[in-house]
C-alpha positions as CSV (number, residue, x, y, z in Angstrom):
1,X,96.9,142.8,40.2
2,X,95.8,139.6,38.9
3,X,99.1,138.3,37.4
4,X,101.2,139.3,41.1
5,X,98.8,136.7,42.6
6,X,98.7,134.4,39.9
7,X,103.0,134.3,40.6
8,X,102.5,133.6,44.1
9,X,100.3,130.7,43.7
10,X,102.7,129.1,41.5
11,X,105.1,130.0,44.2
12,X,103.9,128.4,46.7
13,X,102.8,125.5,44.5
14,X,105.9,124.7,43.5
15,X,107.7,124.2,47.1
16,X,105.6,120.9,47.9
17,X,108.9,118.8,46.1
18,X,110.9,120.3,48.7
19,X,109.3,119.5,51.9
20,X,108.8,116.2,51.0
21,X,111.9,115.7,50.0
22,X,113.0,116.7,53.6
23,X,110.8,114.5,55.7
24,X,112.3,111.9,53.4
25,X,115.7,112.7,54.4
26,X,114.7,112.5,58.0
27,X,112.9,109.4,57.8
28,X,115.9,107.9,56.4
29,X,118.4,109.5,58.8
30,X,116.9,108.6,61.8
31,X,116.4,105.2,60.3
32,X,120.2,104.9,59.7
33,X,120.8,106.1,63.1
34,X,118.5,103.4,64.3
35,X,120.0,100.6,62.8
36,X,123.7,101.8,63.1
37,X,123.0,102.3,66.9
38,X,121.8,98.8,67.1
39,X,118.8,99.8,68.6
40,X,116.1,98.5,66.6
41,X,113.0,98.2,69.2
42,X,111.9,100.6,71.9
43,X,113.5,100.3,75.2
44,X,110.1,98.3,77.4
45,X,109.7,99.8,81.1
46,X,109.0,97.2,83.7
47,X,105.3,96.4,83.5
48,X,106.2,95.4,80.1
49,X,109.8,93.6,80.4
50,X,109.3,92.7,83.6
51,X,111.6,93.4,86.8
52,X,111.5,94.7,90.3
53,X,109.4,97.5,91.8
54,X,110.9,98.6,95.5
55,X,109.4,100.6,97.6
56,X,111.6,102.3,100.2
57,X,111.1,104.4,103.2
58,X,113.7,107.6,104.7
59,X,114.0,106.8,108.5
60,X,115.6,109.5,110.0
61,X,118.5,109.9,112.9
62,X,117.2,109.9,116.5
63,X,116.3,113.6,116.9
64,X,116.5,114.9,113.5
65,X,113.2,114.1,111.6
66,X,113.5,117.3,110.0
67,X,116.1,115.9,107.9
68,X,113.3,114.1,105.4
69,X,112.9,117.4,103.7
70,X,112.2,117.7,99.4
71,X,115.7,118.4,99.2
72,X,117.5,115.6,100.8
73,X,114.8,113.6,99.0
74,X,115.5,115.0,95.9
75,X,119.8,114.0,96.6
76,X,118.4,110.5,97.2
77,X,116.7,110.1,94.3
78,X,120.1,111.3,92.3
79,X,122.6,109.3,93.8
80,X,120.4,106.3,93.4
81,X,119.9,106.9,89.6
82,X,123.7,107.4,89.3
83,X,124.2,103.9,91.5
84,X,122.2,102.4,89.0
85,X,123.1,103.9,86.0
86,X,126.7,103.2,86.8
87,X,125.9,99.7,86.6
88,X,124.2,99.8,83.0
89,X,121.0,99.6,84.4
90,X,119.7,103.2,82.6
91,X,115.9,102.5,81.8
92,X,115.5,102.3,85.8
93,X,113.1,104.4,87.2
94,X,113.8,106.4,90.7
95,X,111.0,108.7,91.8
96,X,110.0,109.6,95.3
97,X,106.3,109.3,96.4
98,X,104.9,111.5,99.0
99,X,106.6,112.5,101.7
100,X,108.6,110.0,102.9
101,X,108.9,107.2,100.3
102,X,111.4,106.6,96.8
103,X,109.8,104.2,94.2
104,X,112.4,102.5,92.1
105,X,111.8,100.5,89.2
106,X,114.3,98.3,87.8
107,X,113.8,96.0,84.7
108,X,114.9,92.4,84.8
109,X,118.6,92.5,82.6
110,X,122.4,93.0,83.0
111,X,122.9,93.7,86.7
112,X,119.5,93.6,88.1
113,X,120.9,92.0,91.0
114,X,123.3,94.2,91.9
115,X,121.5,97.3,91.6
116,X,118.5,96.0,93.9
117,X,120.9,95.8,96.3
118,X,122.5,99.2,96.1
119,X,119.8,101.6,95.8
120,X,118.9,101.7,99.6
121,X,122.1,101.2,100.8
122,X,123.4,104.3,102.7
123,X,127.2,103.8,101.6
124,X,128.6,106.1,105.0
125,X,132.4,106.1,104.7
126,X,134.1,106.7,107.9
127,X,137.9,106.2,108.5
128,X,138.5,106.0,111.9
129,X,141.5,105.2,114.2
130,X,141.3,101.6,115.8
131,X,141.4,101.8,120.0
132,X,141.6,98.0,120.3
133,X,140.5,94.8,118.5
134,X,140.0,90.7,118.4
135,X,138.5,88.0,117.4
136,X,134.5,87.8,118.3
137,X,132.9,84.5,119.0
138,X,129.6,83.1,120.6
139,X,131.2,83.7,124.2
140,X,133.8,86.1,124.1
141,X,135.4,87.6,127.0
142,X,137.6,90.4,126.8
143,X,140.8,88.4,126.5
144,X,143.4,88.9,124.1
145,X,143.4,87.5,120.9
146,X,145.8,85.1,119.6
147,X,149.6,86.4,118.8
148,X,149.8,87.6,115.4
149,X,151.5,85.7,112.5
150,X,153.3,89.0,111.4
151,X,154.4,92.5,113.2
152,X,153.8,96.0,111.6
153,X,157.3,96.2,111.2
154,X,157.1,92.9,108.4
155,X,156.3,95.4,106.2
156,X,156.6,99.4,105.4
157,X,153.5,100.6,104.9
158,X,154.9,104.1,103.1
159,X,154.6,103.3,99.4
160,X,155.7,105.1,96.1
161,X,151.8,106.3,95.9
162,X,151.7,106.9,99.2
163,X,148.6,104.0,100.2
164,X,148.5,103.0,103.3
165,X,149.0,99.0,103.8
166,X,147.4,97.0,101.5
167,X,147.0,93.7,103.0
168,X,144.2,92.6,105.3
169,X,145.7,93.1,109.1
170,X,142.7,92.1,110.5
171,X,143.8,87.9,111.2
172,X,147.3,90.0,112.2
173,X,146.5,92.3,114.3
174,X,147.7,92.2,117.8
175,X,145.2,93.1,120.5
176,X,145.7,94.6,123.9
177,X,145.4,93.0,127.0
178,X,141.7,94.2,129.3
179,X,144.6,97.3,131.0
180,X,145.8,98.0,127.9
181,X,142.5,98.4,126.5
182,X,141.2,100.2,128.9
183,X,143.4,102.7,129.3
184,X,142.9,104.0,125.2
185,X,139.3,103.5,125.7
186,X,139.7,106.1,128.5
187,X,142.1,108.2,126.8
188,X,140.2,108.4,123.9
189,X,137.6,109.7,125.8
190,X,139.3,111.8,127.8
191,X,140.8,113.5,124.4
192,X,137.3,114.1,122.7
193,X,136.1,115.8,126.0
194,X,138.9,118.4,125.8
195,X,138.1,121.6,124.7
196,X,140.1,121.9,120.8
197,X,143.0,124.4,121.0
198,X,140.4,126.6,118.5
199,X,138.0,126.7,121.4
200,X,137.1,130.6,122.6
201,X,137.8,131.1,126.3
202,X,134.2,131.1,127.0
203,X,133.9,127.4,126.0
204,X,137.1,126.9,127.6
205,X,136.2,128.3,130.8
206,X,132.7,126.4,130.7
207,X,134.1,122.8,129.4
208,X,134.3,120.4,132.6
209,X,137.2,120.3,135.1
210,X,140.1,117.7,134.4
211,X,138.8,116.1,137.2
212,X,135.1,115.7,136.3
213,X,136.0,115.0,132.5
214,X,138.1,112.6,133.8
215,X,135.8,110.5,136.0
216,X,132.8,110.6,133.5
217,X,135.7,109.6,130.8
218,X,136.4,106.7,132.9
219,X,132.7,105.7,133.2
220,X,132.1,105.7,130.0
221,X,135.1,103.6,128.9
222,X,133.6,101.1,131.7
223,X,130.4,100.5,129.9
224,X,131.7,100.6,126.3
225,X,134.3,98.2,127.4
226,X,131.2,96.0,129.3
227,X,128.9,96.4,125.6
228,X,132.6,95.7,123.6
229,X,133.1,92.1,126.0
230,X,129.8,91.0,125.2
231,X,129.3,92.2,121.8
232,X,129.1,89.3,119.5
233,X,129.4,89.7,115.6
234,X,129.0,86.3,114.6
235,X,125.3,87.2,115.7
236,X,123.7,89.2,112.5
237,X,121.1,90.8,114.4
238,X,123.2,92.2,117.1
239,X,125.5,93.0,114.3
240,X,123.1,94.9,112.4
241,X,122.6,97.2,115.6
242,X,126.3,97.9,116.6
243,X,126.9,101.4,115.7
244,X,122.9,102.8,115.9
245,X,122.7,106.2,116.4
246,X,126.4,106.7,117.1
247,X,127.6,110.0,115.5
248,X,130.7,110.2,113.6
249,X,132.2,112.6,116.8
250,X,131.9,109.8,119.3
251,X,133.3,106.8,120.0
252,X,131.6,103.9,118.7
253,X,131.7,99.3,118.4
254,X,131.9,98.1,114.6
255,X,132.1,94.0,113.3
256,X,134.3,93.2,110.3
257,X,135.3,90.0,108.8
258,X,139.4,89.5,108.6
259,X,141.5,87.3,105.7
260,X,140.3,84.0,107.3
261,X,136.7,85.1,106.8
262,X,136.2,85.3,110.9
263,X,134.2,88.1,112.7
264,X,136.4,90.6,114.3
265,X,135.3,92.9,116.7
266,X,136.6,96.6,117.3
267,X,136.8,99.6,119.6
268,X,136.8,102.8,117.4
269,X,137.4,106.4,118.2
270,X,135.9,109.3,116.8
271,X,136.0,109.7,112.3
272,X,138.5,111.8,111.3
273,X,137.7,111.4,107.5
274,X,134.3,110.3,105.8
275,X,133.0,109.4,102.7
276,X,132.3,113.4,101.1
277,X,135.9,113.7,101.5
278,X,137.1,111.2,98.5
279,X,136.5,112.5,95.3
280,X,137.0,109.4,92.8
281,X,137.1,105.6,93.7
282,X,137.8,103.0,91.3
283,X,138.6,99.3,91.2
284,X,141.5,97.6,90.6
285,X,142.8,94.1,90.6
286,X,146.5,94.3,92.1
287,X,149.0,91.7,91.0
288,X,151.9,93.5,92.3
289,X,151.2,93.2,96.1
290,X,148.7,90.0,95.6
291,X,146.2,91.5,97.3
292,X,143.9,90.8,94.6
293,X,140.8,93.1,94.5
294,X,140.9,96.5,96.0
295,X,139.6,99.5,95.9
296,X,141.1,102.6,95.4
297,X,140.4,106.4,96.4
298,X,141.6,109.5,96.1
299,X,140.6,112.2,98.7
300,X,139.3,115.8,97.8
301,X,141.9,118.4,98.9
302,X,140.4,118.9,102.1
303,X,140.0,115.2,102.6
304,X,143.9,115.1,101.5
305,X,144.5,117.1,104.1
306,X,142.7,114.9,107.0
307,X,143.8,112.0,106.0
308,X,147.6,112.9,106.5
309,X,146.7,114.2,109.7
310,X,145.5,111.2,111.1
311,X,147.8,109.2,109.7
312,X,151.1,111.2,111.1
313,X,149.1,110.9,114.4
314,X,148.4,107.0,114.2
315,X,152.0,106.6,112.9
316,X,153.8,107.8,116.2
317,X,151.4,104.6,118.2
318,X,152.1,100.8,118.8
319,X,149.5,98.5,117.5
320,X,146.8,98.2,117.2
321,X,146.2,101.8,118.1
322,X,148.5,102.2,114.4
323,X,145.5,101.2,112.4
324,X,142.6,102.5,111.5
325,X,139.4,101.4,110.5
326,X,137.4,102.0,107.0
327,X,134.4,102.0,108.0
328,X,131.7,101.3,105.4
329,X,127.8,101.6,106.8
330,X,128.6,100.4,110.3
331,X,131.3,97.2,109.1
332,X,134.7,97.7,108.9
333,X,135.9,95.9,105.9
334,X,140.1,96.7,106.3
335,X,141.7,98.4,108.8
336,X,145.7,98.6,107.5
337,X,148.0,100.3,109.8
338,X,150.6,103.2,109.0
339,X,154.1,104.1,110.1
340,X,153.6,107.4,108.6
341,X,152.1,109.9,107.1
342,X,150.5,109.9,103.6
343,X,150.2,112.8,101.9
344,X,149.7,111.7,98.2
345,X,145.8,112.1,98.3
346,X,145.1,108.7,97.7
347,X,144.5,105.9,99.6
348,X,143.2,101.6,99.1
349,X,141.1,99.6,100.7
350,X,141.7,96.3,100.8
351,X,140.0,93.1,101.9
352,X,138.1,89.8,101.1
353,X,137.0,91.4,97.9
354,X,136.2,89.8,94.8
355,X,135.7,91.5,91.0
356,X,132.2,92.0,91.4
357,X,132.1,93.5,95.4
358,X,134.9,96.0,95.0
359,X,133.1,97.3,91.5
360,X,130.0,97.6,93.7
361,X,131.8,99.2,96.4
362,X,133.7,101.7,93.7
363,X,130.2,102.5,92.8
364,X,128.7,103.4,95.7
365,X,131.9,105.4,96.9
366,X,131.9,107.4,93.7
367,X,128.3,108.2,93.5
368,X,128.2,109.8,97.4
369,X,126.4,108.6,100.6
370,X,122.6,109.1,100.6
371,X,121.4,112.0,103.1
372,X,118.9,109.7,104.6
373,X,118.9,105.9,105.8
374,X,116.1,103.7,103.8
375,X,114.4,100.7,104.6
376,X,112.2,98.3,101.9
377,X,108.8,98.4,102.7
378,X,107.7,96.8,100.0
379,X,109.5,94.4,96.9
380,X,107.3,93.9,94.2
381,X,108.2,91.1,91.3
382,X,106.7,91.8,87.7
383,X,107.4,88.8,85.1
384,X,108.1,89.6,81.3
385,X,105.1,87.0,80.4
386,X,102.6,89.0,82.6
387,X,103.9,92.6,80.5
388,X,103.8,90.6,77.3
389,X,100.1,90.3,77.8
390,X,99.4,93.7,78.5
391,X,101.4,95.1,75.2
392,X,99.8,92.1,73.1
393,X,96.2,94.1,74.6
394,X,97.1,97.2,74.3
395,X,98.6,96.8,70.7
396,X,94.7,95.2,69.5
397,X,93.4,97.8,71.3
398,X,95.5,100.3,68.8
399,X,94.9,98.3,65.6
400,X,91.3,98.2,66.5
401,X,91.4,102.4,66.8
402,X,93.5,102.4,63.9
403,X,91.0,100.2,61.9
404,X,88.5,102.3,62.8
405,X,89.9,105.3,61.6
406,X,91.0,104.2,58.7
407,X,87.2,102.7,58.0
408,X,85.6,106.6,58.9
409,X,88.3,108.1,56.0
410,X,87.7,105.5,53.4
411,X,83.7,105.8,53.9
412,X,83.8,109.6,53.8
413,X,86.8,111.4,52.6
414,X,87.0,108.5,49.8
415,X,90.1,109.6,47.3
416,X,91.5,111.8,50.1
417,X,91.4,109.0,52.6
418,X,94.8,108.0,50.9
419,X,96.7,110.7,51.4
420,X,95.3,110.6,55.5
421,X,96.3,106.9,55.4
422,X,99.8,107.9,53.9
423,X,100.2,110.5,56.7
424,X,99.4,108.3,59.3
425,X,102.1,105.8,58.1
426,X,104.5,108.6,58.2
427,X,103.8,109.8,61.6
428,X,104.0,106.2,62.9
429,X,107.3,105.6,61.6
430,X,108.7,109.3,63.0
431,X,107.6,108.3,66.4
432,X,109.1,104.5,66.1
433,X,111.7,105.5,65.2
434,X,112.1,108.2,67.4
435,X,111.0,105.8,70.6
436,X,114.3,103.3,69.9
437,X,116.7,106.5,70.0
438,X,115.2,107.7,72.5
439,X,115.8,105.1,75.0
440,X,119.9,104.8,74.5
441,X,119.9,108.7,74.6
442,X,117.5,109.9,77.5
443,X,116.9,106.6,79.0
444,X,112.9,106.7,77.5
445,X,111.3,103.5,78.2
446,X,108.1,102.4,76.5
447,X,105.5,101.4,79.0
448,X,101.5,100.6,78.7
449,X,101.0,104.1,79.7
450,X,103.2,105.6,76.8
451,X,101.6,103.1,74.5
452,X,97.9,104.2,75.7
453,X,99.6,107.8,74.6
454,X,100.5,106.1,71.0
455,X,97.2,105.1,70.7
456,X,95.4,108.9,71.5
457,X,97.8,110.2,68.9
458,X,96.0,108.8,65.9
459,X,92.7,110.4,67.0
460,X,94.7,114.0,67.2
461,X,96.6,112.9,64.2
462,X,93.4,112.0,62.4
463,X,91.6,115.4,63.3
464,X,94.3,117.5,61.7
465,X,93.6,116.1,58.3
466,X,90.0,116.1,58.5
467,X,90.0,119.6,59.9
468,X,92.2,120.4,56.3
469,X,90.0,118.7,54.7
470,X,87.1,120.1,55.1
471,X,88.0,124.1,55.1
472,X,89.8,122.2,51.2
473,X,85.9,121.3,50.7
474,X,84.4,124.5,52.2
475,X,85.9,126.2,49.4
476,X,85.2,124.1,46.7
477,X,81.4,124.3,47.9
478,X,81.9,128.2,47.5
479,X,82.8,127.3,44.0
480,X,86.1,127.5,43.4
481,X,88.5,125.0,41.6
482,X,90.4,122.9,43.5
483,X,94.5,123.9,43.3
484,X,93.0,127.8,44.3
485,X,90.5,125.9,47.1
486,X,93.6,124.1,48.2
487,X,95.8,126.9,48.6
488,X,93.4,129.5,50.0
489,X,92.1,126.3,52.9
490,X,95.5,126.1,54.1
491,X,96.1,129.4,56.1
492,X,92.6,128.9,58.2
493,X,93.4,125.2,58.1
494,X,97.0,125.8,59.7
495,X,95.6,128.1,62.5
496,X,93.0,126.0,64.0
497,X,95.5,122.5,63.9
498,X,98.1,124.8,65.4
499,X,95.8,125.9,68.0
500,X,94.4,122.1,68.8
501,X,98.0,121.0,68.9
502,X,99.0,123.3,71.1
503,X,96.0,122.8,73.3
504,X,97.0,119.4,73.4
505,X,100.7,120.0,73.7
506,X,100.3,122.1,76.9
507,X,98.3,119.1,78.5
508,X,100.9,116.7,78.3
509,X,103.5,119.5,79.4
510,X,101.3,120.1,82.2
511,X,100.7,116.3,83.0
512,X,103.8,115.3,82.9
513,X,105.4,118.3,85.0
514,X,103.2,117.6,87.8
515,X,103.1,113.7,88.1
516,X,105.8,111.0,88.5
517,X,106.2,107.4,87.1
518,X,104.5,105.8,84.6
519,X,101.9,108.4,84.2
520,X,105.1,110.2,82.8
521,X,105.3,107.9,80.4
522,X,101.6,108.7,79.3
523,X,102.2,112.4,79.1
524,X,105.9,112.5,77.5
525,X,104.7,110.0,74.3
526,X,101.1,112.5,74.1
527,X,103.7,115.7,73.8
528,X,105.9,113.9,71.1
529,X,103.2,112.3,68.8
530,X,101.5,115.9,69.0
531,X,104.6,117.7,67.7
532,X,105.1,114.8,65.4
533,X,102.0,115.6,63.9
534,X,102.4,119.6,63.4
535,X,105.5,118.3,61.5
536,X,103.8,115.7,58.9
537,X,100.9,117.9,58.2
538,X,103.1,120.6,57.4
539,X,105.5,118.8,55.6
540,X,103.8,116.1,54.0
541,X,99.9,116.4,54.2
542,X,100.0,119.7,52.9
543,X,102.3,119.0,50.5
544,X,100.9,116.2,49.1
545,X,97.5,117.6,49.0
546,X,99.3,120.1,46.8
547,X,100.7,117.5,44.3
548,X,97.6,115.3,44.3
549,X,95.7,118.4,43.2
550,X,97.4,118.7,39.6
551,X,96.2,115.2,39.3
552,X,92.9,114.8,37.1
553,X,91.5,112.5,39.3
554,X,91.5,114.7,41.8
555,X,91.4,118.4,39.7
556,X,88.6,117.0,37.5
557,X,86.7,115.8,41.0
558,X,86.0,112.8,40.5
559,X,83.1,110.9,42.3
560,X,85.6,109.1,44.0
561,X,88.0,111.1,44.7
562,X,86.0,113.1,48.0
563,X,86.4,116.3,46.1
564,X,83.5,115.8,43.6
565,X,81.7,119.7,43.6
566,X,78.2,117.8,42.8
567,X,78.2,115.2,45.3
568,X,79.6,118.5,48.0
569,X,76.6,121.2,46.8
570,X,79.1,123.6,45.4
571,X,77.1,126.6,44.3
572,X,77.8,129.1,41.4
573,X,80.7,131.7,42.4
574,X,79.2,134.6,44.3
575,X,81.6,136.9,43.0
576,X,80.2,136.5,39.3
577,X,77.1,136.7,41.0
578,X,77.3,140.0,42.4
579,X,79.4,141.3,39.0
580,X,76.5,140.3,36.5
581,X,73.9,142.0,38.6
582,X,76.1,145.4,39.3
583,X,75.1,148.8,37.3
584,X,77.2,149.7,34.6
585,X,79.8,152.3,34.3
586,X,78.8,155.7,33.5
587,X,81.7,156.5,32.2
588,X,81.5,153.5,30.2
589,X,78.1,154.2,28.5
């Protein structure tokens, strides 16, 4: 029996070479990858780099509180991350807090700007037809505007992709005289009060008479014409209002700037396409036409389908009840007319655009229209000099725990504190490491909280070797040699460092499950550093134990080597003990 065991100890102790010749390779892999990914340094959250912290509030439609639910919350919080992300912004933070409220967190960099003033805008895309139109002034009066400088017969608006007109006909647009304008108003109205030919005979039967629809049609063309004569967009705070709790079935005022950069006003009739209907926006300078920036969409199939309905419909009218009206969060920003319909799937908005704008707009248009409308409470500003501070603190802070530690295993463990020291140099440069690929790759960002995780590590780090350790010594007091003590510590060793780093493990699981924001951070660098460790103690503390213990300085115990049997108490082996004092064989004598 004694030479099967004697083989498997020189098994085992001849794998040690192997595992440290892995944790080598991935040291200098994920080193490689660092440098060749030209991310040297931890991506630093916004208490530490400094930036923007918004705090923004749902405010539901008139009547329909129930809409700030988790779920809608949770759609929010995505389609601002994607807003933000699709401007290269990805170490932004978007989390909701409480019931009613999103945080987001934005780091000063490459399109700061521009995403502050994205996440909280709605982005509702409505395309609808255009009842009547002018130019809006301080004291306007429901005249008609000037005569156009072009007709909609200048130009076709059918084109080889099938895009409706893509020059601004806002400065062009005829307008109808007050009869004129009336009279679509009303029709309008008229039209959306008629029962739809899909209608059962029920709602048919109960929908008002031609008469009464009529008459209350006409009444409410009265006031919307009396709200559209005094309506002035050059004002922005009646501007801001226009629209308000208008659904996208009803009739409804908008504001728009035209070509010449002046405020036009409009009548529009109910949507007949919005924003969930296009499926890809993008933009695009075009040369061909001039008409500079634009931006185009293409429509789901469904939307496909709406849009060259209402675009056949508008075709068959004379201006401006031809155009309709892109509607972009209660603004129109181009209303180009048809002369027929387009059925490619595609369509482009055109306008005063420049590079920057119409890339904003593509963004928002890609990424969807939030489920709820937002409003900043609160803008907070955090400068880089003020997070430079707090790092330069918490980094003392770790040296002075790391000093510490490193004091507690020189004074104690003596010899052995070298191979803890080694360890801990290993584990810090896995998790570096690991931090700056982390950021490109999941977004991670390193903020005091993660760092205040860093700094726990090396106490949990620390407590795995000394936990080794001492079962190493406990057997060496029992007295055996110390390649057998080291072998025979390392199963009871491995179960209670497993158990304490699973322990440990769960908590940050747990911690950072159930909390948002930067406690995240906290949590997620406490779970990694913890596996982290499980990995160097196996493959390196253990290991190197192992080759250290062929060593005579170490085999021989030296005084200062921490393994010294005197200075430890070791007493003679009990086994010989026992032996020496047992009867002797009968058969034997």
């Amino acid at each position: 029996m004694a030479t099967p065991k004697k083989g498997r100890s020189a098994s085992t102790q001849s794998k040690p070479g192997r595992s440290l010749v892995l944790i080598l390779i991935a040291l200098v892999a994920l080193t490689g990858g660092m440098f060749a990914s030209g991310h040297t340094k931890p991506r630093l959250g916004i208490d530490l780099a400094g930036g923007t912290s918004i705090t923004l509030r749902a405010v539901p439609e008139a009547g329909n509180e129930a809409a700030i639910n988790k779920t809608n919350m949770d759609t929010a919080v995505s389609i601002m991350e994607r807003r933000v992300n699709g401007l290269g912004v990805s170490e932004s933070e978007v989390q909701t807090q409480g019931r009613e409220n999103i945080i987001v967190n934005i780091p000063k960099g490459t399109n700061s700007e521009q995403a502050r003033k994205q996440v909280g805008t709605t982005a509702k895309l409505y395309f609808r037809p255009v009842l009547t139109t002018e130019v809006s002034g301080g004291n306007d009066t429901a005249s008609p505007s000037p005569s156009p400088t072009g007709s909609p017969s200048d130009k076709p608006s059918g084109k080889a992709t099938d895009k409706p007109e893509a020059t601004d006909k806002n400065s062009a647009s005829p307008s109808a005289t007050p009869t004129t304008q009336g009279r679509a108003v009303t029709d309008a109205l008229k039209a959306d009060a008629t029962p739809s030919a899909s209608a059962s005979d029920d709602k048919a039967k109960a929908s008002p008479s031609p008469s009464a629809s009529g008459g209350s049609a006409e009444a409410d063309a009265s006031a919307l014409q009396a709200k559209y004569a005094k309506l002035d967009c050059t004002n922005e705070k009646t501007r801001s209002t226009v629209g308000d709790g208008v659904k996208a079935s009803e009739m409804t005022l908008a504001c728009g700037k035209n070509s010449q950069g002046q405020w036009q006003k409009y009548i529009l009739g109910p949507a007949e396409v919005d924003g969930t209907d296009v499926d890809k926006a993008q933009a695009v300078l075009n040369t061909q036409t001039g008409a500079g920036w634009t931006v185009t969409m293409d429509f789901t199939d469904g939307g496909a389908k709406k849009f060259a309905n209402i675009t056949g419909k508008l075709a068959q009218n004379q201006s401006p009840q031809n155009q309709f009206a892109i509607v972009l969060d209660g603004e129109v920003v181009s209303d180009p007319y048809v002369k027929q319909a387009l059925t490619g799937g595609n369509a482009e908005i055109s306008g005063n655009f420049n590079q920057q704008s119409a890339q904003d707009l593509s963004n928002m248009l890609s990424y969807g229209a939030l489920p709820l409308t937002f409003k900043v409470d609160s803008m907070t500003t955090v400068t880089a000099a003020l997070g430079g501070d707090q790092l330069q603190a918490g980094l003392i802070a770790g040296a002075i725990g790391l000093a510490l530690v490193v004091i507690y295993l020189l004074a104690y463990y003596r010899g052995l504190s070298f191979i803890a020291i080694l360890s801990l140099l290993v584990s810090a440069a896995l998790t570096y490491t690991l931090m700056a690929l982390l950021g490109p790759a999941i977004g991670f960002a390193l903020n005091l909280p993660a760092v205040c995780g860093a700094i726990v590590a090396i106490g949990i780090t620390a407590d795995s070797f000394i936990v080794y350790f001492e079962r190493v010594r406990d057997e060496i007091r029992e007295g055996r040699s110390l390649r057998p003590a080291v072998e025979r510590a390392w199963p009871r060793a491995r179960r209670t460092i497993l158990v304490s780093d699973f322990v440990s493990f769960l908590a940050a699981a747990v911690l950072f499950a159930v909390t948002v924001g930067k406690v995240q951070g906290f949590a997620f660098t406490l779970g990694l550093t913890t596996l982290l460790d499980v990995v160097v103690v196996f493959l390196f503390t253990k290991p190197l134990l192992t080759l250290m213990a062929r060593r005579p300085f170490f085999a021989n115990g030296h005084k200062w080597s921490g393994l010294d049997p005197k200075s430890l108490g070791a007493q003679p082996p009990l086994r010989r003990t026992r032996r020496s004092a047992a009867p002797a064989d009968p058969k034997e004598a």
